[in-house]
N, C-alpha and C positions, 0 to 999 in steps of 0.2 A: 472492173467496170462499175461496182456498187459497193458499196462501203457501209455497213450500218443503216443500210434503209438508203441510203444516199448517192446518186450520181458521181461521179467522179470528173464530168467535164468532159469535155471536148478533145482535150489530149488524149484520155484515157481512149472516148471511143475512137481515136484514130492509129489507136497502139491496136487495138483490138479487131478490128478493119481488115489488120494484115494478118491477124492471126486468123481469124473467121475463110480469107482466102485460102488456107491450106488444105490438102486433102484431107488431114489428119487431125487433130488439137485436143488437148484436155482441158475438162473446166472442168475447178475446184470449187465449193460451198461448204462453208463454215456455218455451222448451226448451231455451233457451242453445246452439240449432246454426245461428244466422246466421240473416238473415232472408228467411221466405217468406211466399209468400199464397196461400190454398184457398178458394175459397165452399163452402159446405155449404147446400140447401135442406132443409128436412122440410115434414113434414106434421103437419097438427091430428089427433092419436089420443085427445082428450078422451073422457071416456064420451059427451059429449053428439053428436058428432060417430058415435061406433061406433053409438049409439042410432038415429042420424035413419038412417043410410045401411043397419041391419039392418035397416029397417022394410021396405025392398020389395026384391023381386030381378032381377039382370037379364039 
């Protein structure tokens, strides 16, 4: 999607689009300081998801 500081276009974000829809995906960053490896989890903060879960309190 970013290249050197730099956008890639409009192809790029529609490659990316499809990938963003998956349950699942990994994204790579190149930092050029040698190589490591981190997991990050999140969470779903859709509106649909803020909507079901403001519906009741607990």
């Amino acid at each position: 999607m970013v290249e050197k500081g730099m956008g890639l276009g409009l192809a790029a974000e529609a490659r990316i689009a499809k990938v963003f829809r998956q349950k699942e995906f990994t994204i790579a960053v190149g930092l050029g300081q040698g190589r490591h490896k981190a997991h990050i989890w999140t969470t779903d903060l859709s509106f649909d998801y803020v909507r079901i879960n403001a519906s009741y309190r607990s």
